[in-house]
C-alpha positions as CSV (number, residue, x, y, z in Angstrom):
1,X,0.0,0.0,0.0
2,X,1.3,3.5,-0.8
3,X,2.0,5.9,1.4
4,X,0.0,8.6,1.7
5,X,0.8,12.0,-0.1
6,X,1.9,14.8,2.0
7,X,0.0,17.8,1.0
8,X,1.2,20.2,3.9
9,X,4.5,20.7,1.2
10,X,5.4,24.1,0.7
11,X,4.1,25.4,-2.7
12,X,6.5,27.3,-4.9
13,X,5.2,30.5,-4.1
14,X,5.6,30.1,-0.9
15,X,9.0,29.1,-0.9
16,X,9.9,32.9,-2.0
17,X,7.2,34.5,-0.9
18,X,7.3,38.3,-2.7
19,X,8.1,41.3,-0.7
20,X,6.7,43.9,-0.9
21,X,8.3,46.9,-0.3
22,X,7.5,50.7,0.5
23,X,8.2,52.8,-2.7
24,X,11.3,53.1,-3.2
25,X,12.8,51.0,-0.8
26,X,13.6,48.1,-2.9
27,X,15.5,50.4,-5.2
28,X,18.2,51.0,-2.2
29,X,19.4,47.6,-1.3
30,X,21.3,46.3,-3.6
31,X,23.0,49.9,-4.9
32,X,27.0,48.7,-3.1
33,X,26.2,45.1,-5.5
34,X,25.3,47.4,-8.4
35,X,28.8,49.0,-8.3
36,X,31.8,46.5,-6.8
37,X,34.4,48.5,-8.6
38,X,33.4,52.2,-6.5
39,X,34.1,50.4,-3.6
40,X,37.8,49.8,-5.0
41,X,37.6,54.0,-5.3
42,X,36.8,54.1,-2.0
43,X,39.6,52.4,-0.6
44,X,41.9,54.6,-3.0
45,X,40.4,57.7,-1.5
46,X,40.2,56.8,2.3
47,X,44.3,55.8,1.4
48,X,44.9,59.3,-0.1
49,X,43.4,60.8,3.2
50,X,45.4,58.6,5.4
51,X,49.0,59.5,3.1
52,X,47.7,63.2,3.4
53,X,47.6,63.2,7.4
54,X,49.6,60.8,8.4
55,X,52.6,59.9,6.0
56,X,55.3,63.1,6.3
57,X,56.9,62.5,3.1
58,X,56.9,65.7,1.4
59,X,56.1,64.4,-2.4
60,X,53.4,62.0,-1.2
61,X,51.5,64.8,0.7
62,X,51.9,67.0,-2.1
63,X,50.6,64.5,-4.7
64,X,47.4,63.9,-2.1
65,X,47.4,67.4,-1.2
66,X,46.6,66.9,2.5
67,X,44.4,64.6,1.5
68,X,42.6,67.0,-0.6
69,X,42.5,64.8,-3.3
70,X,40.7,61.9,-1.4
71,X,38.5,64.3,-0.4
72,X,37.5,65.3,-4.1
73,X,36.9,61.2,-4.7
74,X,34.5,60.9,-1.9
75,X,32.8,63.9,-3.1
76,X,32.2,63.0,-6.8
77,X,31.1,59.1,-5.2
78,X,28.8,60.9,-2.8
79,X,27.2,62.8,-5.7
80,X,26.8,59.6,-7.9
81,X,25.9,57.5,-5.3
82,X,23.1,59.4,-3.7
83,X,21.7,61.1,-7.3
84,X,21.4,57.0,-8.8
85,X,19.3,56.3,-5.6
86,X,17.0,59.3,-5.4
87,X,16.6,58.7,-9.5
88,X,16.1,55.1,-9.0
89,X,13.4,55.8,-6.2
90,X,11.7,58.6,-8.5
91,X,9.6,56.0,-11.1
92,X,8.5,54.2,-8.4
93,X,7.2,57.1,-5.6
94,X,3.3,57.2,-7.8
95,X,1.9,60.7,-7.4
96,X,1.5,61.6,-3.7
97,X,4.0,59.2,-2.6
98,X,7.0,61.4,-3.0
99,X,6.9,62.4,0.8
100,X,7.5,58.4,1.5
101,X,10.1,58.2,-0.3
102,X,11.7,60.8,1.1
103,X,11.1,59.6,4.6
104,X,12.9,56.6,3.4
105,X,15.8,58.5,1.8
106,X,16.3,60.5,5.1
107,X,15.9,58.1,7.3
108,X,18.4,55.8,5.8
109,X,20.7,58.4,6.1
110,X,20.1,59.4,9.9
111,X,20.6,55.2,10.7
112,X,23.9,55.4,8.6
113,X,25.7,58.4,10.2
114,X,23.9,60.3,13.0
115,X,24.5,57.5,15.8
116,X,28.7,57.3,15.7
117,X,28.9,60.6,14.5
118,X,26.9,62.3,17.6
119,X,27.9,59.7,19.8
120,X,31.4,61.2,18.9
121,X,31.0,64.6,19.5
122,X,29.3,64.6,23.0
123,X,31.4,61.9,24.5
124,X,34.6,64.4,23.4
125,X,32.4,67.2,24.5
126,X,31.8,65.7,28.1
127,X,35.7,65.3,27.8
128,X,36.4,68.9,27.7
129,X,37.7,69.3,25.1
130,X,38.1,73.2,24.0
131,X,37.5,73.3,19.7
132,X,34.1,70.8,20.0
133,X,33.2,73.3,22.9
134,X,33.2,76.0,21.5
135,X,31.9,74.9,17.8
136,X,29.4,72.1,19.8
137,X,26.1,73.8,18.1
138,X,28.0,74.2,14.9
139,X,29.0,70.6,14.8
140,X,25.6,69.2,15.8
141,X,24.0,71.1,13.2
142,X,26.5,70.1,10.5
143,X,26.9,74.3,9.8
144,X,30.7,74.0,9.8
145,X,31.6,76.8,7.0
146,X,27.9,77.0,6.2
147,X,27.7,79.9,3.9
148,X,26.1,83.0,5.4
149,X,27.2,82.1,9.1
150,X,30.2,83.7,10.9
151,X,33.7,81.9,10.1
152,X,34.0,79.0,12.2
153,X,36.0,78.5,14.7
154,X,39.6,76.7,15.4
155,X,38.5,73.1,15.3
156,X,41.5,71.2,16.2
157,X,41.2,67.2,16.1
158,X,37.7,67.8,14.6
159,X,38.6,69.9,11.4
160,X,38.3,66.4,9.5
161,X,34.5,66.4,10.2
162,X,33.9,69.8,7.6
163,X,33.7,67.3,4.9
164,X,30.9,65.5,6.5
165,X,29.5,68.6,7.3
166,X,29.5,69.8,4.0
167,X,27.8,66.1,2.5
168,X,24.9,66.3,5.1
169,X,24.2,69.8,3.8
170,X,24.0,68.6,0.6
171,X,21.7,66.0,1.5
172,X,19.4,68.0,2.7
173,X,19.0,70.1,-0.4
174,X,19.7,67.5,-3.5
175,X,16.8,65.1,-2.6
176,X,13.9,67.8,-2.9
177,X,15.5,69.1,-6.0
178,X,15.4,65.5,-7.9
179,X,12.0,64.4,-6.3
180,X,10.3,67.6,-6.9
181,X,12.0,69.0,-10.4
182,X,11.8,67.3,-13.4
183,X,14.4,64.9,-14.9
184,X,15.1,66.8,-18.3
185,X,15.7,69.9,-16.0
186,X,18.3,67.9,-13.4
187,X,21.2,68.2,-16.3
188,X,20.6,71.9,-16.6
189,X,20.4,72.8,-13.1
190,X,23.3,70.6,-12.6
191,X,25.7,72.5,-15.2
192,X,24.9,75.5,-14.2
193,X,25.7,75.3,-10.5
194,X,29.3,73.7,-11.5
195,X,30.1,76.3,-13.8
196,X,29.1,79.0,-10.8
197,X,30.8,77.2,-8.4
198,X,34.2,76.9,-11.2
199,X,33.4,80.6,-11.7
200,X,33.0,82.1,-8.3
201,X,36.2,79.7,-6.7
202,X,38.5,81.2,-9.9
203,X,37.1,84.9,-8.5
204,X,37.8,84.6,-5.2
205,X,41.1,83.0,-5.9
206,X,42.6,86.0,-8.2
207,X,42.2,88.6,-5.3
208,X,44.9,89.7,-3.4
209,X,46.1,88.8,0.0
210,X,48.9,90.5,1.8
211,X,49.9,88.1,4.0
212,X,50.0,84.2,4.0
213,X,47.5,84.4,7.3
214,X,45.0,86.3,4.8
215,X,45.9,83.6,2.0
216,X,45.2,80.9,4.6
217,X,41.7,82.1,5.1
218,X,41.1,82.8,1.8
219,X,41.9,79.0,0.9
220,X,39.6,78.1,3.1
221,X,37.1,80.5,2.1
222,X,37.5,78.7,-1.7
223,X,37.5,75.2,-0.7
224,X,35.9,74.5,2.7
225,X,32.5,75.6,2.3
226,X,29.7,73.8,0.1
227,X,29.7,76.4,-2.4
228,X,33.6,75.7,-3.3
229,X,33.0,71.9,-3.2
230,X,29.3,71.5,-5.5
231,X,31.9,71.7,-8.6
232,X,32.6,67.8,-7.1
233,X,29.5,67.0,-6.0
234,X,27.5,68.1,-9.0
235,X,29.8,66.4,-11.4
236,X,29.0,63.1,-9.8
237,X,24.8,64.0,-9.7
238,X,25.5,64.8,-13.5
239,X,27.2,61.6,-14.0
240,X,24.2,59.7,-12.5
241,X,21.8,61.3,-14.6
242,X,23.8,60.5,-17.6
243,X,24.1,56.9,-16.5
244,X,20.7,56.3,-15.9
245,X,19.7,58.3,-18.9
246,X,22.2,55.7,-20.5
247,X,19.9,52.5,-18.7
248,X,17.1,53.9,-20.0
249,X,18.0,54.1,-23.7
250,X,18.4,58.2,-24.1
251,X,21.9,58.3,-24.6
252,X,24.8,55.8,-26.2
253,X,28.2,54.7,-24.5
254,X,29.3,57.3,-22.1
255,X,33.2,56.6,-21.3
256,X,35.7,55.4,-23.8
257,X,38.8,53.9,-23.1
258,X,40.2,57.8,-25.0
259,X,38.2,60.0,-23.2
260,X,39.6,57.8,-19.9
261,X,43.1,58.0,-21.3
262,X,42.4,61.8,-21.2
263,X,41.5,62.8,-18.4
264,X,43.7,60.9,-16.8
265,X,47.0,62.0,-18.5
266,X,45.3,65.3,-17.8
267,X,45.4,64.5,-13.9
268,X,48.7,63.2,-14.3
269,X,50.0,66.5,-15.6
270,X,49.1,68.8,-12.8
271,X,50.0,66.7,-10.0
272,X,53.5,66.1,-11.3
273,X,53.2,70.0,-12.1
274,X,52.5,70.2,-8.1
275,X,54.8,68.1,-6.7
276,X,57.5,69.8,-8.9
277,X,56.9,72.8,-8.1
278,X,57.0,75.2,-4.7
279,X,53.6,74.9,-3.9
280,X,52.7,74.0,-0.3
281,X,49.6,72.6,0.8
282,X,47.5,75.8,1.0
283,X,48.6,76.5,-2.4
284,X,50.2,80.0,-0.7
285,X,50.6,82.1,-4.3
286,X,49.1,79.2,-6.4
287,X,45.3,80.1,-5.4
288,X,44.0,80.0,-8.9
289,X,46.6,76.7,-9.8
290,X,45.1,75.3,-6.8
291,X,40.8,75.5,-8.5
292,X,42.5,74.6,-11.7
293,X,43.4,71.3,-10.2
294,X,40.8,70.2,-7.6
295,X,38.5,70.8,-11.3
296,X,41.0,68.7,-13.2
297,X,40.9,66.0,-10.5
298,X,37.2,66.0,-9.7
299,X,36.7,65.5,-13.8
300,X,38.8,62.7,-13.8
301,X,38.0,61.2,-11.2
302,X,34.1,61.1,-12.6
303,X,34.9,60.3,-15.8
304,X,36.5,56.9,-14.2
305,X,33.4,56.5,-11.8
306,X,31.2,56.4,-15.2
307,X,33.9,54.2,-17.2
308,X,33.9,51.6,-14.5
309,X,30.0,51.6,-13.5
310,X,29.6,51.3,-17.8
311,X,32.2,49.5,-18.6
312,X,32.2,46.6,-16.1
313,X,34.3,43.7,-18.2
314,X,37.0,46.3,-18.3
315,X,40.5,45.5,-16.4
316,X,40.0,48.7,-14.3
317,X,36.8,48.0,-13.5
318,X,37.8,44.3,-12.9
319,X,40.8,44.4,-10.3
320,X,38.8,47.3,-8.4
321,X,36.0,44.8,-7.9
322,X,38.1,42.1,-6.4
323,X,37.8,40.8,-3.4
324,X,41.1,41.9,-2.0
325,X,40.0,45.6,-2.9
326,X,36.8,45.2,-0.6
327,X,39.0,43.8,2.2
328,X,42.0,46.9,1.8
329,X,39.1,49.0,2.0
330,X,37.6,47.5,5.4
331,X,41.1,47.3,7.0
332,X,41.6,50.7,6.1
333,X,38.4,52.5,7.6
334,X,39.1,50.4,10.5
335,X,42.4,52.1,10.6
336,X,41.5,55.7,10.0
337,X,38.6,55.3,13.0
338,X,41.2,54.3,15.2
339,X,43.6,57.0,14.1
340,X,40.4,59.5,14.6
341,X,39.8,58.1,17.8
342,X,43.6,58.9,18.8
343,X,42.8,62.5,17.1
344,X,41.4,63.4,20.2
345,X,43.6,61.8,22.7
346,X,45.1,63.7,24.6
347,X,43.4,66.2,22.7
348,X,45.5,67.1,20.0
349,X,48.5,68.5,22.7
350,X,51.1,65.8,22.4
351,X,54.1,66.4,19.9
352,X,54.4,62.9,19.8
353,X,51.7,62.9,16.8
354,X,52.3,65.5,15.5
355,X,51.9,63.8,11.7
356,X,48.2,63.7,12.8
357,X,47.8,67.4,12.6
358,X,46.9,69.5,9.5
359,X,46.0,72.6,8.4
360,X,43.5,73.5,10.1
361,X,41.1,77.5,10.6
């Protein structure tokens, strides 16, 4: 006699049951999978920070430029990164849903960087610490060199976190802009606030300082806050919205292996230029030099974001994939959080590391 047939058996759709997710959501999870190779950019650009700050060999901190360099990377990343999300949530945020996406967006990003980061700066605040003290309501509010605000104060150990202050702000702007604007307007927009920023840093850097104190703050002027840095992140939002553009059919290959070869002789060129040359790390005398390259180096460095992400069977895009890539970069940014961690013990007042400290308002 047969055995009886089991019918309690899981049926094939409920062996992977669909999820459902809130608009948008889906979209987000698998963006790091999408792009193996940024990851390898990453580790490239957390490395030029670490050569910038902690390495004192004169040719290797002038090729990073304090770490200036690394800095443009994450930049240009950022502004990819976060414009392919927010375009890849758009189709799917129906009419009235925009506000939920949103939601989703920002609260991603509080979960992400809020926790360590505020953690950080009231446990050094409860330490005393003089620079977080005195900037602790500028650093909270990420309005370190915000535009329109009085010049911020010395910041010590914490002058690293203007970058992050700088991406948070534009996170709070970008994502309204690409929800609420339309796409056929986002490479317009985009242009013209690179070409303003391009403009207004080349301005600022032609007038004339009379002492390298006033040159000092002047560089910082140019480069610290967001309006000197949107040249960066607006080439990365611009090379999203040609890529997805690209996914959806409007435009043909991006990147070719010549334009690549371009731009990066071109980068080439003016860091050799720099390290030959007298130029320190504020660029004291070399103001306009100094635009001319952060530009040359944010191009670049977008133009290979776009060749990689397009051109995924390519060697470069390859060997930054591999696994070893993903594991320099996790050993690295373990590295750096320790180094930060050491930033602020004892507070930035023993000689003994001194190769930690930088230029700093």
């Amino acid at each position: 006699m047969e055995p009886p047939i089991n019918t309690n058996l899981p049926k094939p759709h409920d062996v992977h049951p669909v999820v459902k997710f809130p608009p948008g959501q889906a979209t987000t999870l698998r963006d790091h999978q999408d792009f193996p190779a940024l990851d390898g950019l990453r580790a490239f650009a957390v490395i030029s920070v670490l050569i910038g700050h902690l390495i004192p060999i004169p040719y290797l901190q002038k090729a990073v430029g304090w770490g200036d360099m690394g800095v443009v990377l994450f930049f240009c990343l950022s502004g990819f990164l976060i414009t392919n999300i927010l375009l890849k949530m758009q189709p799917a945020a129906r009419p009235g849903s925009k506000a939920i996406g949103l939601k989703i967006f920002y609260a991603r990003r509080f979960l992400r960087i809020f926790p360590i980061y505020y953690l950080t700066i009231i446990v050094v605040y409860l330490l005393q610490y003089p620079p977080v003290r005195e900037n602790f309501l500028r650093l909270l509010t990420y309005s370190i060199f915000l535009p329109g605000l009085s010049r911020t104060q010395y910041l010590g150990a914490a002058s690293h976190l203007w970058s992050l202050s700088v991406e948070e702000q534009f996170y709070c702007v970008w994502p309204l802009i690409v929800f609420f604007m339309p796409r056929r307007a986002l490479a317009g927009v985009l242009s013209a606030c690179i070409l303003g920023c391009l403009a207004y840093k080349f301005m600022l850097s032609t007038e004339i300082s009379g002492s390298p104190l006033q040159e000092k703050q002047l560089y910082f002027s140019i480069f610290r806050p967001i309006t000197g840095c949107l040249d960066s992140l607006g080439l990365g939002a611009l090379a999203a919205v040609m890529y997805r553009n690209r996914m959806e059919g409007v435009a043909s290959n991006l990147i070719s292996p010549t334009t690549l070869g371009v731009v990066i002789l071109a980068w080439l060129g003016v860091t050799v230029y720099r390290i030959l040359s007298p130029i320190d790390s504020l660029f004291y005398g070399y103001l306009p030099f100094g635009v001319a390259q952060f530009f040359v180096s944010a191009v670049a460095f977008t133009v290979m974001i776009l060749y990689v992400v397009e051109q995924r069977n390519s060697g470069m895009a390859r060997f930054l994939s591999l696994r070893r890539c993903e594991e320099l970069l996790a050993l690295v940014t373990a590295f750096i959080f320790i180094i930060s961690l050491c930033r602020f013990w004892p507070f930035g007042y023993c000689p003994n590391i001194s190769p930690l400290s930088h230029p700093s308002p």
